[in-house]
PDBQT receptor file of N, H, CA, C and O in Angstrom, charges set to zero:
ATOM      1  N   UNK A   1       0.835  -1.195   0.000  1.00  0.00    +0.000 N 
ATOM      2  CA  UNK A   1       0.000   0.000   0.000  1.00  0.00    +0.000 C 
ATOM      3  C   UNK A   1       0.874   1.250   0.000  1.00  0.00    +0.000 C 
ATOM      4  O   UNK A   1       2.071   1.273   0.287  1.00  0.00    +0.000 OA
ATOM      5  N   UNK A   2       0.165   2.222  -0.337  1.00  0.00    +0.000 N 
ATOM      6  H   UNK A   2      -0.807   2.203  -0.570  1.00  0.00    +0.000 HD
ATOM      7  CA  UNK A   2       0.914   3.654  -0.161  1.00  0.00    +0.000 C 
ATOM      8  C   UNK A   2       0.951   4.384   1.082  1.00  0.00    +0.000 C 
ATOM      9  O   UNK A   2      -0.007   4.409   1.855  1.00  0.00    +0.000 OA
ATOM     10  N   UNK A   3       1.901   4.902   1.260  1.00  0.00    +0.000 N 
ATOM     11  H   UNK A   3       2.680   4.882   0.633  1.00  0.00    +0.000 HD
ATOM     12  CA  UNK A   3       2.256   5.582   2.550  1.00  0.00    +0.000 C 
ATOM     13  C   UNK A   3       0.654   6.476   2.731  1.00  0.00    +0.000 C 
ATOM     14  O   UNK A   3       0.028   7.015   1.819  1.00  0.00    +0.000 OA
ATOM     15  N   UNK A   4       0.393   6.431   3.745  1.00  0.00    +0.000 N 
ATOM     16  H   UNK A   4       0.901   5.992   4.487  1.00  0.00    +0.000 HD
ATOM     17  CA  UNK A   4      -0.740   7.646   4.242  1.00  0.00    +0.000 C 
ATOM     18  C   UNK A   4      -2.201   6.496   4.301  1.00  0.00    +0.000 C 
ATOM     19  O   UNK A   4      -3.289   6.728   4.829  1.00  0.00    +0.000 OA
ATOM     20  N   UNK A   5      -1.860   5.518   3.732  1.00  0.00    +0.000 N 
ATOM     21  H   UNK A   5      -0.976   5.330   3.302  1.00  0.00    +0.000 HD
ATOM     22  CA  UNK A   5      -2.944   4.554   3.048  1.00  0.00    +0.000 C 
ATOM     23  C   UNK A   5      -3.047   3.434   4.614  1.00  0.00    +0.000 C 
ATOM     24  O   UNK A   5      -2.062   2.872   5.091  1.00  0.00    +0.000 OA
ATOM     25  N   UNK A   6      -4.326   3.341   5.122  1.00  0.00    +0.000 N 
ATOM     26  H   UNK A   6      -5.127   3.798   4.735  1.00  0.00    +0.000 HD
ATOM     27  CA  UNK A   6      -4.133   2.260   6.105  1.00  0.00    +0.000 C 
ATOM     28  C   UNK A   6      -3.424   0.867   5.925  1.00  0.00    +0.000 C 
ATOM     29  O   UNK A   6      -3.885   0.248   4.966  1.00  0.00    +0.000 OA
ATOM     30  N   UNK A   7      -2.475   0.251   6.567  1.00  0.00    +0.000 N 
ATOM     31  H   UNK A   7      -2.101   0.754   7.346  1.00  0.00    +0.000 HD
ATOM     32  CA  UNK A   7      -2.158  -0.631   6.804  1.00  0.00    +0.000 C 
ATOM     33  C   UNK A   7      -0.353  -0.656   6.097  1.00  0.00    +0.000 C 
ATOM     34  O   UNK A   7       0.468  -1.533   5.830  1.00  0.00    +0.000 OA
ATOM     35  N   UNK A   8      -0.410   0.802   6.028  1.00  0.00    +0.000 N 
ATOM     36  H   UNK A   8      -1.077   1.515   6.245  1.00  0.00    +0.000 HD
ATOM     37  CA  UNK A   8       0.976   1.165   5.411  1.00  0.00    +0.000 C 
ATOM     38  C   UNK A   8       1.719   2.206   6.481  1.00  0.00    +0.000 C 
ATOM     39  O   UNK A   8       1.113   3.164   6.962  1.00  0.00    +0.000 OA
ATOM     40  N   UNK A   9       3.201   1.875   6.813  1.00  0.00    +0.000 N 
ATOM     41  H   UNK A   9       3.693   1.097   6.422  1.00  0.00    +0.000 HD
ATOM     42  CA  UNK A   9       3.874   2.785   7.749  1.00  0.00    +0.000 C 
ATOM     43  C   UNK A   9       4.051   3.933   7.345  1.00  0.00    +0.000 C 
ATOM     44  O   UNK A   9       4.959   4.010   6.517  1.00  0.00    +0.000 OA
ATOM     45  N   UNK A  10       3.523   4.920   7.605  1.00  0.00    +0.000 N 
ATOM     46  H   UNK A  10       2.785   4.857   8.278  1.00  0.00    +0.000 HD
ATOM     47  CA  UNK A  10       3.244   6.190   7.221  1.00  0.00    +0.000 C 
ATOM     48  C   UNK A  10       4.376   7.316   7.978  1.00  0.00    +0.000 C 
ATOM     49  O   UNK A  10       4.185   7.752   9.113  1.00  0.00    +0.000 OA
ATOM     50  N   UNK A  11       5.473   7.655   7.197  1.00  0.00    +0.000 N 
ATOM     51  H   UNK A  11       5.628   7.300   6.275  1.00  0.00    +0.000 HD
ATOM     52  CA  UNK A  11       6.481   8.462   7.826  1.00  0.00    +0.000 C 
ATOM     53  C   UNK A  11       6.120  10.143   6.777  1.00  0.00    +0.000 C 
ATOM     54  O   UNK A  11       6.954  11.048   6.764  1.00  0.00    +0.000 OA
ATOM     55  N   UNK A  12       5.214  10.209   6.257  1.00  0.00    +0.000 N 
ATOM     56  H   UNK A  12       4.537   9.474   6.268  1.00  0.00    +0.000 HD
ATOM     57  CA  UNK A  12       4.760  10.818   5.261  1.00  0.00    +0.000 C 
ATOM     58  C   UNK A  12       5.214  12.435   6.407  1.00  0.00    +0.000 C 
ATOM     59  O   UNK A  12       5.136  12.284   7.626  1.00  0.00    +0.000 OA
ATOM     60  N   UNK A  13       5.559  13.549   5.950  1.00  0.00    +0.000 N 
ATOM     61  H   UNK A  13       5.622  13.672   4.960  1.00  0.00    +0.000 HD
ATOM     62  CA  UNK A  13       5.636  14.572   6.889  1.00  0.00    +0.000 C 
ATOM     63  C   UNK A  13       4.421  15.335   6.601  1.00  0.00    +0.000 C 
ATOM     64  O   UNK A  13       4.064  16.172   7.430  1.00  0.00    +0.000 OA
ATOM     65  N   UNK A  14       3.587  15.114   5.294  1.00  0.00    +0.000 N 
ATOM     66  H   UNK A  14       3.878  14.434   4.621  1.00  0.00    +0.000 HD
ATOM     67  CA  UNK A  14       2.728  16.232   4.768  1.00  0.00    +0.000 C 
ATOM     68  C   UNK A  14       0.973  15.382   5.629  1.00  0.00    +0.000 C 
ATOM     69  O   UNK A  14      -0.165  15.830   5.483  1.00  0.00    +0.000 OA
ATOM     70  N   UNK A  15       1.419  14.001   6.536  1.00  0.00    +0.000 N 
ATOM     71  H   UNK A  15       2.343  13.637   6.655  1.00  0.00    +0.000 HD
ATOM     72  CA  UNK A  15      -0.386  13.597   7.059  1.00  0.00    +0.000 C 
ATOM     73  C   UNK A  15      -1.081  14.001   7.644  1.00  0.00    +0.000 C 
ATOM     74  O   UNK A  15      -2.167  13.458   7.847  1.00  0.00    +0.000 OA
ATOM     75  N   UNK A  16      -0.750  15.043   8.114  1.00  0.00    +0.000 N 
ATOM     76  H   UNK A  16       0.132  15.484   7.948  1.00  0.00    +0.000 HD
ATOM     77  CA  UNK A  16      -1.162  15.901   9.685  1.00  0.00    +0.000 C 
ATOM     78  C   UNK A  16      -2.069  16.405   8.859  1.00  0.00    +0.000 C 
ATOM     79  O   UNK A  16      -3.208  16.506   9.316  1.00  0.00    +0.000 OA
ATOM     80  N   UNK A  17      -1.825  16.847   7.458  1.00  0.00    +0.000 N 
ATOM     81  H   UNK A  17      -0.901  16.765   7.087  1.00  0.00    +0.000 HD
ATOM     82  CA  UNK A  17      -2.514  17.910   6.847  1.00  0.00    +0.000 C 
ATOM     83  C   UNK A  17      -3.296  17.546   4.932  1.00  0.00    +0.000 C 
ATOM     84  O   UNK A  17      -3.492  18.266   3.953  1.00  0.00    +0.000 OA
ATOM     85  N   UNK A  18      -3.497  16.209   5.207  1.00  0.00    +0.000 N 
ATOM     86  H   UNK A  18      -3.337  15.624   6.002  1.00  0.00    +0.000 HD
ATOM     87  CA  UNK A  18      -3.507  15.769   3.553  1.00  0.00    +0.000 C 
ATOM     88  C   UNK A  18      -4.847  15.280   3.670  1.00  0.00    +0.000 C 
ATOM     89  O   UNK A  18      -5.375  14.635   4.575  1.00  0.00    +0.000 OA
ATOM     90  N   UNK A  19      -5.335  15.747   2.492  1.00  0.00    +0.000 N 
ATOM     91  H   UNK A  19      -4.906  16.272   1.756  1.00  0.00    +0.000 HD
ATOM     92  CA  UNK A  19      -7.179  15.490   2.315  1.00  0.00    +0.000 C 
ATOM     93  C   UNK A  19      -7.039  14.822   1.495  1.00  0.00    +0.000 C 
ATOM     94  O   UNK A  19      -8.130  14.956   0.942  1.00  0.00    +0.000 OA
ATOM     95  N   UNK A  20      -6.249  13.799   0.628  1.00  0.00    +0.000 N 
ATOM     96  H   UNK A  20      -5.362  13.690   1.077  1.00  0.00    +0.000 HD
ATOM     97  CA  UNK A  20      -6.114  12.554  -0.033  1.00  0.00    +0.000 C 
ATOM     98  C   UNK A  20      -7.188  11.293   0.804  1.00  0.00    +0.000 C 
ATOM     99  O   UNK A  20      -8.322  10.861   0.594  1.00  0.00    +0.000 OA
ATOM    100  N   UNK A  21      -6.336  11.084   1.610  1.00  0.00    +0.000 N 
ATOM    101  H   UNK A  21      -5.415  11.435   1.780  1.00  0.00    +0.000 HD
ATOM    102  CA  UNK A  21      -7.160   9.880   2.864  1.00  0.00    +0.000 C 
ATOM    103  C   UNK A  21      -8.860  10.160   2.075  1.00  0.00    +0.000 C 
ATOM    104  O   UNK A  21      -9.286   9.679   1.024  1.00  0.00    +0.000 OA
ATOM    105  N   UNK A  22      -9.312  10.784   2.718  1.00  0.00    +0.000 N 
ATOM    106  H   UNK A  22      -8.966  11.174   3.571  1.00  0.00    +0.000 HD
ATOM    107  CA  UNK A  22     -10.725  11.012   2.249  1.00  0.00    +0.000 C 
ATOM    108  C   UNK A  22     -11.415  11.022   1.040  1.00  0.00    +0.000 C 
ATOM    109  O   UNK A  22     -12.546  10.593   0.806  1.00  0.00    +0.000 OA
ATOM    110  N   UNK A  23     -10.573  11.584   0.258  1.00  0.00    +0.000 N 
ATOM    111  H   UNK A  23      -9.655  11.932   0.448  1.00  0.00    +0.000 HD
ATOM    112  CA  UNK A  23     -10.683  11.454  -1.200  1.00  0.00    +0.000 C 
ATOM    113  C   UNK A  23     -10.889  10.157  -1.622  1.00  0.00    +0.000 C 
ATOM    114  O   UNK A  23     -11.884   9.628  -2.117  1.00  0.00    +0.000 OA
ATOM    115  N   UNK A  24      -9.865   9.754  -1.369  1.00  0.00    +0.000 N 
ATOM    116  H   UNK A  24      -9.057  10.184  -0.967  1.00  0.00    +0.000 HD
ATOM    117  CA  UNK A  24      -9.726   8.231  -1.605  1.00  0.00    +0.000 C 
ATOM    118  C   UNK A  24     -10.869   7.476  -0.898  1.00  0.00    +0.000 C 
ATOM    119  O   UNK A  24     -11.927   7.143  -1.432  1.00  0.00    +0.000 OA
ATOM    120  N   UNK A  25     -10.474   7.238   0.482  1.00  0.00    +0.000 N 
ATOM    121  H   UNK A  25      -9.615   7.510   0.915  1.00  0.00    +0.000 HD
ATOM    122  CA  UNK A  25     -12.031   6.564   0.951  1.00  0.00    +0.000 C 
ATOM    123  C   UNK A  25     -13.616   7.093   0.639  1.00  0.00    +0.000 C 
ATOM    124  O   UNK A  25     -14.674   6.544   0.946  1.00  0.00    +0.000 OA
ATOM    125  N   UNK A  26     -13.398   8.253  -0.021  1.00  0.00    +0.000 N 
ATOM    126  H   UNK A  26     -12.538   8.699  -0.270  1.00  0.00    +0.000 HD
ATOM    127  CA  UNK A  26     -15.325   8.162  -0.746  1.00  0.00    +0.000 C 
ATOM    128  C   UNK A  26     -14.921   7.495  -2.078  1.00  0.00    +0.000 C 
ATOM    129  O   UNK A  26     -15.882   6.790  -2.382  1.00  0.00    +0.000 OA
ATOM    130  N   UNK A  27     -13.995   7.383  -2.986  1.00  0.00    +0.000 N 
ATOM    131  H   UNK A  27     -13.213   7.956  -2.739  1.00  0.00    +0.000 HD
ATOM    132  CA  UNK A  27     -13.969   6.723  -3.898  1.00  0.00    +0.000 C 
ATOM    133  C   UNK A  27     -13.918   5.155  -3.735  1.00  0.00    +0.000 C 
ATOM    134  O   UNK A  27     -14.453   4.470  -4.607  1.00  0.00    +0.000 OA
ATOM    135  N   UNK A  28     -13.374   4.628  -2.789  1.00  0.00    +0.000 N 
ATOM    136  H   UNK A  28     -12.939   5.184  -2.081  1.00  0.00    +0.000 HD
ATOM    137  CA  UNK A  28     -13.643   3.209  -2.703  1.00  0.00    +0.000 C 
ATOM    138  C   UNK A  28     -14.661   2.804  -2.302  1.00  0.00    +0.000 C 
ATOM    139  O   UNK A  28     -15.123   1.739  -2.709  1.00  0.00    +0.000 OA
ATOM    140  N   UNK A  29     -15.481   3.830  -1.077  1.00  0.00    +0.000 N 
ATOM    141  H   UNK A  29     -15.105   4.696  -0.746  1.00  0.00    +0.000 HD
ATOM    142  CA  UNK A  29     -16.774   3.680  -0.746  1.00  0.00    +0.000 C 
ATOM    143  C   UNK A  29     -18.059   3.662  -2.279  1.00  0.00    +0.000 C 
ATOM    144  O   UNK A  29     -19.067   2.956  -2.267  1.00  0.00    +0.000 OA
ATOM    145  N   UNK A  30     -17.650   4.655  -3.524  1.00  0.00    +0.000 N 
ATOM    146  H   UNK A  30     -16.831   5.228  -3.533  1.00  0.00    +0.000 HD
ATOM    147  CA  UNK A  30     -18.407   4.523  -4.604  1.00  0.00    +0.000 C 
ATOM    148  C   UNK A  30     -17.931   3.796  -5.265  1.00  0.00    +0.000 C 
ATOM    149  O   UNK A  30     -18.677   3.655  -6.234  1.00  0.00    +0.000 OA
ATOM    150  N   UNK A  31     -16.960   3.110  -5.368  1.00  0.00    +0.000 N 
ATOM    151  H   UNK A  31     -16.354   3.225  -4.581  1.00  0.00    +0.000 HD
ATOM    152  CA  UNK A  31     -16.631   2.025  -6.253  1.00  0.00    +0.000 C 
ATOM    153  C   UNK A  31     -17.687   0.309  -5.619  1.00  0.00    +0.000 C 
ATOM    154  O   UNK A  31     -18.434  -0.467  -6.216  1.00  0.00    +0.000 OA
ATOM    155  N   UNK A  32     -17.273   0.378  -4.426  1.00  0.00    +0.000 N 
ATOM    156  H   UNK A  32     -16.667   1.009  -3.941  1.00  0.00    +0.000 HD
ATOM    157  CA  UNK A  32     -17.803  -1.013  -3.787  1.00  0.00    +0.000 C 
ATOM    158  C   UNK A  32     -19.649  -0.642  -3.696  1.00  0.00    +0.000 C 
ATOM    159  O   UNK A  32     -20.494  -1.505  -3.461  1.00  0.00    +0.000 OA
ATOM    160  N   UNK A  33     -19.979   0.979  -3.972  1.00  0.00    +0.000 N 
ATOM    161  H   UNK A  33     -19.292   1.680  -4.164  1.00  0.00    +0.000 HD
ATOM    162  CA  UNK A  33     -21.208   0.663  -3.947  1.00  0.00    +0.000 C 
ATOM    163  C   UNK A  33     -21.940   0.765  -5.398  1.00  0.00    +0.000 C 
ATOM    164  O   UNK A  33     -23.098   0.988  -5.752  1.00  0.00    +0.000 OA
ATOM    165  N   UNK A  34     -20.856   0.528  -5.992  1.00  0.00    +0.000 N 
ATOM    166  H   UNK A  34     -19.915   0.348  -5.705  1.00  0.00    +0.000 HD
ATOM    167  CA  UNK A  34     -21.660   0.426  -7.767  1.00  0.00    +0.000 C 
ATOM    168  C   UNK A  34     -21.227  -1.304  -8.040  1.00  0.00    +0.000 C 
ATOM    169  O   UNK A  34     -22.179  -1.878  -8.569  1.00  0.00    +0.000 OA
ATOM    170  N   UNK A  35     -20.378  -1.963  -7.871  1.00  0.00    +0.000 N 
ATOM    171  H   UNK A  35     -19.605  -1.496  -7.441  1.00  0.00    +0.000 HD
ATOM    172  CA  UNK A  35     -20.609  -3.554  -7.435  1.00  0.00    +0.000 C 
ATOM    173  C   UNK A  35     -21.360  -3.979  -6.833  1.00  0.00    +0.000 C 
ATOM    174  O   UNK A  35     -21.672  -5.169  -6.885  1.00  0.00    +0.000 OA
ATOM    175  N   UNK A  36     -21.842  -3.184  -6.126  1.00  0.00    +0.000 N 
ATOM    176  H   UNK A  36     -21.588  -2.218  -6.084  1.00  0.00    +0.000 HD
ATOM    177  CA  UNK A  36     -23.366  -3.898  -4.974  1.00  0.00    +0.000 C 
ATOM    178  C   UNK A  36     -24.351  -3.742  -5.913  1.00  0.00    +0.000 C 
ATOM    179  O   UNK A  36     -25.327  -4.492  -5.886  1.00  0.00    +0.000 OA
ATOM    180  N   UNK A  37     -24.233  -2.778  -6.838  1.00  0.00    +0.000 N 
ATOM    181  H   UNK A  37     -23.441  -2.169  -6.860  1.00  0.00    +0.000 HD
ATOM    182  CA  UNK A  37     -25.609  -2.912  -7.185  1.00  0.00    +0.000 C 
ATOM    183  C   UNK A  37     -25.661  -3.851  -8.931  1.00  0.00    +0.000 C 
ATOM    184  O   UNK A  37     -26.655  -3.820  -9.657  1.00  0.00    +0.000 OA
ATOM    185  N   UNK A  38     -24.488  -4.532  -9.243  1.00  0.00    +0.000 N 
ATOM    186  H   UNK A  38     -23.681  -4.557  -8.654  1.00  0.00    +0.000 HD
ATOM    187  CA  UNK A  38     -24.220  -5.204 -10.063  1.00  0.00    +0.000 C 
ATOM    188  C   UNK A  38     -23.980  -6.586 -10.188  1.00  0.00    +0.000 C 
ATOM    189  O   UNK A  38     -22.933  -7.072  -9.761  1.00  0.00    +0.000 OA
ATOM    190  N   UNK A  39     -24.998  -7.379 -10.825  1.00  0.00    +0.000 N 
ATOM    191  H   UNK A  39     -25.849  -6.984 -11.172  1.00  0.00    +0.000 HD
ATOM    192  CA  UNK A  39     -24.811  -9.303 -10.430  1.00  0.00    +0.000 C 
ATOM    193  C   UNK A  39     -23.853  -9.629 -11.671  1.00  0.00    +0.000 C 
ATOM    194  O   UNK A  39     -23.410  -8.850 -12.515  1.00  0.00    +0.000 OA
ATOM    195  N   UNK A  40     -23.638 -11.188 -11.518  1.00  0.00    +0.000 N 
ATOM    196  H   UNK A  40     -23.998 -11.821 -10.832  1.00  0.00    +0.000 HD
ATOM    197  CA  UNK A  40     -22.503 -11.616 -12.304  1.00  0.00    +0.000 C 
ATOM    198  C   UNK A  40     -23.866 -11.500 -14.019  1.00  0.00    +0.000 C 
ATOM    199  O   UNK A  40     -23.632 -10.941 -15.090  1.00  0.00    +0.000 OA
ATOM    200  N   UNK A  41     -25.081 -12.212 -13.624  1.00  0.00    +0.000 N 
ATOM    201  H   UNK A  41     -25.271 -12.666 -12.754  1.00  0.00    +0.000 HD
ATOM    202  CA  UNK A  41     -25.533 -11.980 -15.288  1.00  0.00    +0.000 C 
ATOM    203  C   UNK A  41     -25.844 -10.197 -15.542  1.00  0.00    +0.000 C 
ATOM    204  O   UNK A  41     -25.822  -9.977 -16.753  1.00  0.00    +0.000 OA
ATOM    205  N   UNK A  42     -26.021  -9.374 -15.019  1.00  0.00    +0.000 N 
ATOM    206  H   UNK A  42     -26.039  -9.552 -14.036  1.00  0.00    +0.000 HD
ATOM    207  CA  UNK A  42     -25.493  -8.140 -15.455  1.00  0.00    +0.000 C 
ATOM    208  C   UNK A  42     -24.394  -8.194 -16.608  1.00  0.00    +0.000 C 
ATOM    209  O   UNK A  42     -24.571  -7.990 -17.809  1.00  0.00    +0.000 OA
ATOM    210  N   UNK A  43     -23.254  -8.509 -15.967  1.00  0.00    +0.000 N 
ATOM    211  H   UNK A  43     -23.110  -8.675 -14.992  1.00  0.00    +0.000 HD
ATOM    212  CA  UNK A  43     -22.077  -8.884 -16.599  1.00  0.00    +0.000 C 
ATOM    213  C   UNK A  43     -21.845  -9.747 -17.936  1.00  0.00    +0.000 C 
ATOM    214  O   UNK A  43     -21.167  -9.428 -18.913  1.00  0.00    +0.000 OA
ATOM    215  N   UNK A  44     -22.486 -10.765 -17.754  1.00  0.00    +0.000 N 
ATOM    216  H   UNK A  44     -23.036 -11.024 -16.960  1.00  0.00    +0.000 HD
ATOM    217  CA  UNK A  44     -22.715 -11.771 -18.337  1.00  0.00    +0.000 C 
ATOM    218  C   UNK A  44     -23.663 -11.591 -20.037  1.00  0.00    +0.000 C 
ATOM    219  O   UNK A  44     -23.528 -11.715 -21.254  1.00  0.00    +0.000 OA
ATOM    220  N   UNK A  45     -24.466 -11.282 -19.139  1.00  0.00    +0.000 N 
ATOM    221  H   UNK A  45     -24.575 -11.182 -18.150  1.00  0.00    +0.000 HD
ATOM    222  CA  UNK A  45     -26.205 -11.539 -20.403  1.00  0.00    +0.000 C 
ATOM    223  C   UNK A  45     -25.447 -10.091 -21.761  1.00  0.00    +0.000 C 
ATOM    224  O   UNK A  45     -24.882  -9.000 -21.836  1.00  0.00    +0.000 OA
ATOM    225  N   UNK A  46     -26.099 -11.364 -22.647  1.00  0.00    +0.000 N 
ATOM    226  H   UNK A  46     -26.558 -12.250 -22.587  1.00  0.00    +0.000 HD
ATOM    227  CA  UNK A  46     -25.647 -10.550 -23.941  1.00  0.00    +0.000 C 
ATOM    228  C   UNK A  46     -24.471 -10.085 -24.388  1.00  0.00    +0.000 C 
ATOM    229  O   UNK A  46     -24.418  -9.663 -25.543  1.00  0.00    +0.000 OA
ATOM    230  N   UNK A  47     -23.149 -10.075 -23.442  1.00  0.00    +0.000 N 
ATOM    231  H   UNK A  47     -23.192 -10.418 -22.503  1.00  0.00    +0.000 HD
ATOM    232  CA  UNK A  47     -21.610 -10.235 -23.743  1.00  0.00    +0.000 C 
ATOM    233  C   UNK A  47     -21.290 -10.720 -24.979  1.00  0.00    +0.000 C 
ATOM    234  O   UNK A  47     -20.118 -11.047 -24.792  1.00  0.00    +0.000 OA
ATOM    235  N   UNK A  48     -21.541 -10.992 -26.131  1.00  0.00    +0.000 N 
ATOM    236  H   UNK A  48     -22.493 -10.727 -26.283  1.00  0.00    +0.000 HD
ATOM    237  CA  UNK A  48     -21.077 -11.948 -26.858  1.00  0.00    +0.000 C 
ATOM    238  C   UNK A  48     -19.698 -12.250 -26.834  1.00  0.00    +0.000 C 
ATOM    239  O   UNK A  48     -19.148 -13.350 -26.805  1.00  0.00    +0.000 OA
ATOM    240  N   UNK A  49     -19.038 -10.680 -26.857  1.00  0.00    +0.000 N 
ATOM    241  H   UNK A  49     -19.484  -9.785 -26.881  1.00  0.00    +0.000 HD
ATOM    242  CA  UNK A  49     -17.348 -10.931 -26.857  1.00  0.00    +0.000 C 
ATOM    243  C   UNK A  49     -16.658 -11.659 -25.803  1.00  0.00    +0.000 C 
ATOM    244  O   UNK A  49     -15.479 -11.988 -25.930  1.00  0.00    +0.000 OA
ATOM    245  N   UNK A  50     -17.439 -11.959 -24.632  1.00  0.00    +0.000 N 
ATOM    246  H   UNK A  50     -18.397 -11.691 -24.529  1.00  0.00    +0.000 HD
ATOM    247  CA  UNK A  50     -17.288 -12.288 -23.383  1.00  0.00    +0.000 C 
ATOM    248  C   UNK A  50     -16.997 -13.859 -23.377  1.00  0.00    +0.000 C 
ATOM    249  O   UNK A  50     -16.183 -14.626 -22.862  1.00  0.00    +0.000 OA
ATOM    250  N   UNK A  51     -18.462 -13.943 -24.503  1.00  0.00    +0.000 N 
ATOM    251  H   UNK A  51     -19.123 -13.320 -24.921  1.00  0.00    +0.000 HD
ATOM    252  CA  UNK A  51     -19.108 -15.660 -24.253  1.00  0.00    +0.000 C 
ATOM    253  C   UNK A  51     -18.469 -16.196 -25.234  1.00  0.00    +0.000 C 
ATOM    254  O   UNK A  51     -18.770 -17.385 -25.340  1.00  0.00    +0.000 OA
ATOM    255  N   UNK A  52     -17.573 -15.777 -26.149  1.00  0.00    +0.000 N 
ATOM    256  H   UNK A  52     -17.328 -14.811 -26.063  1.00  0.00    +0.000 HD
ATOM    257  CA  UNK A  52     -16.788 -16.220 -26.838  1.00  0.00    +0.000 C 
ATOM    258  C   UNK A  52     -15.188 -16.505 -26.362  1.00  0.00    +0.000 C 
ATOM    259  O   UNK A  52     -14.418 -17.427 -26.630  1.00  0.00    +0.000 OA
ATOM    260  N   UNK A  53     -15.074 -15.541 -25.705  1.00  0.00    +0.000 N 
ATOM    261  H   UNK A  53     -15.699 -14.792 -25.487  1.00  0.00    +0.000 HD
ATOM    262  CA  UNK A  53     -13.881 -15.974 -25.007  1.00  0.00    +0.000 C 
ATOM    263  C   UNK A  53     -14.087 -17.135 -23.921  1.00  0.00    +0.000 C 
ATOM    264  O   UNK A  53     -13.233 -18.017 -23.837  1.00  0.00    +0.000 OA
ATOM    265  N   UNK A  54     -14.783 -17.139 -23.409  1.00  0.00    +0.000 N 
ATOM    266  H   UNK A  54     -15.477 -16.422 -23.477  1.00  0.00    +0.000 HD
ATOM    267  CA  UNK A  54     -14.776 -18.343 -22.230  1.00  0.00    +0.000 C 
ATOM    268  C   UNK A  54     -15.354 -19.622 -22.764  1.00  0.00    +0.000 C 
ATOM    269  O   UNK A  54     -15.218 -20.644 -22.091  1.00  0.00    +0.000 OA
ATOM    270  N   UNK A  55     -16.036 -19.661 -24.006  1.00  0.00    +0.000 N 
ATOM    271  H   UNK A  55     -16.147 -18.831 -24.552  1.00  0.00    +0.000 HD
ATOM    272  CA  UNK A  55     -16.773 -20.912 -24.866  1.00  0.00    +0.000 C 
ATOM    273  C   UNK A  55     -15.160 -21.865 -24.771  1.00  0.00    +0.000 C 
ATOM    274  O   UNK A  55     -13.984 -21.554 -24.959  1.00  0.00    +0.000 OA
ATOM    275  N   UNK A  56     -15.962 -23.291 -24.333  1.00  0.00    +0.000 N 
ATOM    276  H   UNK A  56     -16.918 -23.543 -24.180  1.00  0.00    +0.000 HD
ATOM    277  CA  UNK A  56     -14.902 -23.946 -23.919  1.00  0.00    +0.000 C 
ATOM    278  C   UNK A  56     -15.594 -25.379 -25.639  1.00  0.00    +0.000 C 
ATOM    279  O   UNK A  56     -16.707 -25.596 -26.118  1.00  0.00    +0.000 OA
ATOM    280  N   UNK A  57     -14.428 -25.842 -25.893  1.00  0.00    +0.000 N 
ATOM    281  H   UNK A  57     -13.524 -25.666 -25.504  1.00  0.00    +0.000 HD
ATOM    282  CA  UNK A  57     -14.907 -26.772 -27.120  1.00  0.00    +0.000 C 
ATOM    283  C   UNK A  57     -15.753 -27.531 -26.702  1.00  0.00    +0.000 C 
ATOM    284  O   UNK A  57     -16.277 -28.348 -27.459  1.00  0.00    +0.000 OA
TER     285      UNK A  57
């Protein structure tokens, strides 16, 4: 992970004061909530280019 980023040792001098953190966590918060609202046949249905690649002989 990147420095400032949880679960990363953060010697960063600029954290006291960086609005990244947040930035970032509403974007992962809208990323994981546009997968929630998406199933695998979403994905799936009508793909052709999809269903051609995975068509097994």
């Amino acid at each position: 992970m990147a420095e400032g980023l949880p679960g990363a040792e953060n010697n960063c001098p600029l954290a006291g004061a960086c609005r990244l953190k947040c930035v970032l966590a509403e974007a992962l918060d809208a990323f994981y909530a546009r997968l929630d609202r998406a199933s695998i046949a979403d994905l799936m249905c009508g793909n052709d280019a999809l269903e051609g690649l995975l068509k097994v002989a």
